[in-house]
N, C-alpha and C positions, 0 to 999 in steps of 0.2 A: 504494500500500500504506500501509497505517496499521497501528500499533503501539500497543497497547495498554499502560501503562503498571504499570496494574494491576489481575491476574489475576482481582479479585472483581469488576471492573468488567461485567466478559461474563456473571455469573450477574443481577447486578443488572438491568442492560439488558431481560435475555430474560424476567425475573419480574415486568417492570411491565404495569400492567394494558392501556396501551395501545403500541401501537409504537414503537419508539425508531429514530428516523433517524440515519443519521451524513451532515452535508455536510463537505465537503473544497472548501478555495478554492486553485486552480491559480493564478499570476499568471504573465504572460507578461513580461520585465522590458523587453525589446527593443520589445514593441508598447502595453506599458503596459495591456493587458485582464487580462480575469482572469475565468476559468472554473469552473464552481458542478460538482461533482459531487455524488450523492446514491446513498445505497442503504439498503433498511428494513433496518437492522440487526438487527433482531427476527427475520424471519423467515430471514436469511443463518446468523444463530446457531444456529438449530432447525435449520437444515437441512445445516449442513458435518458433516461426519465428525471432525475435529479437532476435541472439544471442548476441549482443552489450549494451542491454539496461542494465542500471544497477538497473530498478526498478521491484517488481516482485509483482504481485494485487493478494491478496488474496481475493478471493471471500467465500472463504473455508468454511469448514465445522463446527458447534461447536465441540468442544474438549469434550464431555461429556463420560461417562462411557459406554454408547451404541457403541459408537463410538471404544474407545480401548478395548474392549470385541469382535467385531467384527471380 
């Protein structure tokens, strides 16, 4: 989950002309990695029912090489 800090930030985001991503870096402290999530913020915005909330649940996807080669 991620938290938005501020509220105009989510109208900004969803009114730019091209897609705004949010990546989020996991770090594993024990194994020393560190895991890439991602999710197009633009179209999660357009599509929640909460226009108000200002937290956004990445359930998302790894960030891997398959992923941006797609």
């Amino acid at each position: 989950m991620f938290d938005v800090q501020n509220i105009f930030h989510l109208d900004d985001w969803v009114s730019q002309p091209v897609d705004v991503y949010l990546v989020i870096c996991q770090t594993d402290e024990v194994s020393g990695g560190a895991r890439f999530h991602w999710i197009n913020l633009t179209l999660y915005l357009q599509e929640r029912k909460s226009h108000q909330s200002r937290q956004i649940f990445i359930g998302g996807d790894n960030l891997e090489m398959q992923a941006v080669c797609a």
